[in-house]
RODRENTOR-834590 format. One record per residue: x, y, z of N, C-alpha, C, CB in turn. Coordinates in steps of 0.2 Angstrom, whole numbers, plus 5000, padded with zeros to 4 digits. Each point is the difference from the previous one (the first is absolute). Glycine has a CB too. Layout:
% RODRENTOR-834590
XYZXYZXYZXYZ
...
***
This chain:
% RODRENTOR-834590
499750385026500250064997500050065005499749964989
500750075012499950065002499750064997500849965005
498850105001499550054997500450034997499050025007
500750014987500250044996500050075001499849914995
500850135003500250065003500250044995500349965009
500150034984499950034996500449984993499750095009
500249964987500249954992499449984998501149935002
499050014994499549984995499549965004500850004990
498750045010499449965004499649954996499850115006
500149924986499749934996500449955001499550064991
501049945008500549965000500149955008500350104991
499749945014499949975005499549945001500450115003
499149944995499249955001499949954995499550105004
500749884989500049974999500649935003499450114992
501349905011500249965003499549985006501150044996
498949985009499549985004499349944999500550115003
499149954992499549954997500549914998499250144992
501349875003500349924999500149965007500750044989
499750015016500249965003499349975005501150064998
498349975003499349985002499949954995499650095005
500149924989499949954997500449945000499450074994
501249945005500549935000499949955007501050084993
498749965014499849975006499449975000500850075004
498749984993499449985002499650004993500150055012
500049944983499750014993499650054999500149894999
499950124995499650064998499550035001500449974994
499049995008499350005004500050025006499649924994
500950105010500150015007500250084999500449865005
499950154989500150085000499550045002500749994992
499450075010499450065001500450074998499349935011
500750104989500450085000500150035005499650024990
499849975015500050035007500749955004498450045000
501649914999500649955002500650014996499249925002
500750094992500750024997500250075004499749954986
499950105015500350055003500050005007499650054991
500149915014500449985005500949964997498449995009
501449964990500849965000500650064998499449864994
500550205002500250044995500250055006499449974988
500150045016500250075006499850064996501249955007
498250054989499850064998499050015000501549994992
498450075008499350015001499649934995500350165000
499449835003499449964996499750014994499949995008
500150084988500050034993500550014999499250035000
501349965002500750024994500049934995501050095010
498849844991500249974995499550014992500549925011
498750124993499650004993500150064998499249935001
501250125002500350064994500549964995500150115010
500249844992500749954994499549954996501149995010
498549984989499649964999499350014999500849955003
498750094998499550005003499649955006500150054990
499949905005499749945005500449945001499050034995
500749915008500349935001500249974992499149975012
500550074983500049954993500650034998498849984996
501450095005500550044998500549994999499550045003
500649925006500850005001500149914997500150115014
499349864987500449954999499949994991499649945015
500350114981500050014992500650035001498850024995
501650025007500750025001500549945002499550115005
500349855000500649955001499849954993500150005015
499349994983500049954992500650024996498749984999
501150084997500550054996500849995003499050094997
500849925010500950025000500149915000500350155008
499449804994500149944998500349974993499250015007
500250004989500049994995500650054995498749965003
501750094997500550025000500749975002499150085000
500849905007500649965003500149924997499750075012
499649924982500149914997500150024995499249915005
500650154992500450024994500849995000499050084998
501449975005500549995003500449934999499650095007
499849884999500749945001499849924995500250055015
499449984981500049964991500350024997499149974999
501150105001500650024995500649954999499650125002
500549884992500749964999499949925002500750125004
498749864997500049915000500349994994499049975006
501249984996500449954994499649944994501050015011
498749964993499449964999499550005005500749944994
498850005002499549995004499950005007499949954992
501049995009499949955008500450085002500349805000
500150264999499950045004499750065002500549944998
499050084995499350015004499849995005499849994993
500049955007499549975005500650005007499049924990
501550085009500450005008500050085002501049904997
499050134998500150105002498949985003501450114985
498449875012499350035003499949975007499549994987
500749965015500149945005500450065003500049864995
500450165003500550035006499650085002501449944994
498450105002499550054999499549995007500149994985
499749965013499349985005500349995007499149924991
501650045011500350005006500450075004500149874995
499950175001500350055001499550085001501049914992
498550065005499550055002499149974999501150104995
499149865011499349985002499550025002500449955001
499650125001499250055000499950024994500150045011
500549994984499850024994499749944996501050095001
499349834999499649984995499449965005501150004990
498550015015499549975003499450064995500649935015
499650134986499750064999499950024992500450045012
500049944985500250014990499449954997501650014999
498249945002499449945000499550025001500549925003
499450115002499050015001499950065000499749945008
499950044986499650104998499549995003500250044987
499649935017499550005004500150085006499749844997
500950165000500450065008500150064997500849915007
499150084986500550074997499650044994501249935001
498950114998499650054995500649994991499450115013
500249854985500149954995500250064995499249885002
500550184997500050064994500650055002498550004998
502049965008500550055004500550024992500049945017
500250104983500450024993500949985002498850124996
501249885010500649985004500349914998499550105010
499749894993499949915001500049994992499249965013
500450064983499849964995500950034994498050005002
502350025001500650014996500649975003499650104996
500349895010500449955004500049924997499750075011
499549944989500149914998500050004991499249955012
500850104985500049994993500950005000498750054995
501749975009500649984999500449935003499950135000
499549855005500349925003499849964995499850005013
499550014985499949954993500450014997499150004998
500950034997500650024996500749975002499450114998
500949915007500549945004500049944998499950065009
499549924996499949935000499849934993499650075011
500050014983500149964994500350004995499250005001
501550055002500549994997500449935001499950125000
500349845007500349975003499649944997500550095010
498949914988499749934999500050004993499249995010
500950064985500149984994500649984997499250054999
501349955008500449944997499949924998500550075007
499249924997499849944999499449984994500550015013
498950054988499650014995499850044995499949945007
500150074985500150064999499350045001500949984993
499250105006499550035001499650014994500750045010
498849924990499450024996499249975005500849974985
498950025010499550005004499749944999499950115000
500649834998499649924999499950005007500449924990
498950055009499849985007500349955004498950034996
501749915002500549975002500550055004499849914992
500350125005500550065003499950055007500150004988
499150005011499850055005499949945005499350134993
500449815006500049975006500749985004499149974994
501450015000500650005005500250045004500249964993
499750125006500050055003499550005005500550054990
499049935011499549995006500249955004499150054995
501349895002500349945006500550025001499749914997
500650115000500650065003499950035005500350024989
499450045013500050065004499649965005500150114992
499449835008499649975003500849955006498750014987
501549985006500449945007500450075003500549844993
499950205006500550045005499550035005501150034991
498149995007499750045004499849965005499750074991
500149885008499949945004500449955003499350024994
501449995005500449955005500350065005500449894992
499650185006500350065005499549995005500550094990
498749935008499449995005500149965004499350024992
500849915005500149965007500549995001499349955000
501450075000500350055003500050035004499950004995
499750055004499850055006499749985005500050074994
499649915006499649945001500249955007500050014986
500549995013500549925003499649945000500650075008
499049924986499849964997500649944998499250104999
501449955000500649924995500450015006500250004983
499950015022500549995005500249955001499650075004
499949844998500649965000499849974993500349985013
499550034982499949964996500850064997498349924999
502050115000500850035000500449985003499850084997
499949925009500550005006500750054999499649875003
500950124995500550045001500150014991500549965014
499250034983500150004993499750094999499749854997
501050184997499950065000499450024994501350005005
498250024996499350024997500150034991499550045015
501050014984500150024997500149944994500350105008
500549854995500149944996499649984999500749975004
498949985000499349974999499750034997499949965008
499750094990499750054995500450004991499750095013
501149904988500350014995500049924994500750105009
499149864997499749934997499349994996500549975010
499050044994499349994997499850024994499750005010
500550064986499650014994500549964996499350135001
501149804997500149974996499649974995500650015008
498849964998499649984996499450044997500549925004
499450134995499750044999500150034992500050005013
500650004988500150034991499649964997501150054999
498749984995499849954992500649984997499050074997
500949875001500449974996500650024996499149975001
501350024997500450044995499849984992501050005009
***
């Protein structure tokens, strides 16, 4: 990326951060690094964020915002789980960073409305298939559910299914697997 010179600096720095984390994963960030790659003073990223937890609580929310989005309007289950699959290939530093609160400030009023709107997304898109109460069959479906698309995206990212796909399009493949998963009719 080239330093930055003027416009939207949060803005800026938040690209940069992705594009680091997408190279080097999230544990390799620093801020003093974000602001060298960025071309700006070494405190201008914790005037935008304060700290390391900050910025990467900023990319969760604006994450978790971007999976709200692209679950809107699923049709069913099998495309859910292709928009989440595609989600995770399309913004892989956002979703390595949305998963670990080990990184983020869990009480962020940003993040915790970000992800009450991906939930909300995501349990809309799954009560197609199951309704929404609270039998405990239901909610499990809904945890094998989010479990398989969270987990074939992961490895995924991963390059974990590289040749076990080989040239097979991920999304398809994803649009397959929760068949057997529903309950019964």
């Amino acid at each position: 990326m080239s330093p930055y010179h003027h416009g939207d600096l949060r803005r800026a720095l938040l690209d940069t951060a992705l594009d680091a984390i997408a190279a080097d994963g999230p544990s390799a960030l620093s801020l003093r690094d974000l602001a060298r790659r960025a071309g700006v003073s070494h405190a201008a990223p914790a005037h935008h964020f304060r700290d390391r937890t900050g910025l990467l609580t900023a990319i969760a929310a604006e994450g978790h915002g971007l999976l709200a989005e692209a679950l809107a309007g699923a049709t069913d289950l099998r495309d859910a789980g292709a928009r989440y699959v595609r989600f995770a290939r399309q913004h892989p530093a956002h979703f390595q960073v949305m998963f670990a609160p080990n990184l983020l400030h869990a009480d962020d009023l940003e993040l915790t409305t970000a992800r009450a709107l991906s939930g909300a997304a995501l349990t809309r898109a799954i009560a197609t298939a199951a309704p929404a109460d609270d039998d405990p069959r239901t909610r499990h479906t809904r945890i094998a559910v989010w479990s398989l698309a969270h987990g074939f995206a992961t490895l995924l990212l991963g390059h974990n299914l590289d040749r076990l796909l080989a040239d097979e399009d991920p999304e398809e493949v994803l649009r397959e697997l929760p068949l057997f998963l529903l309950p019964p009719a």
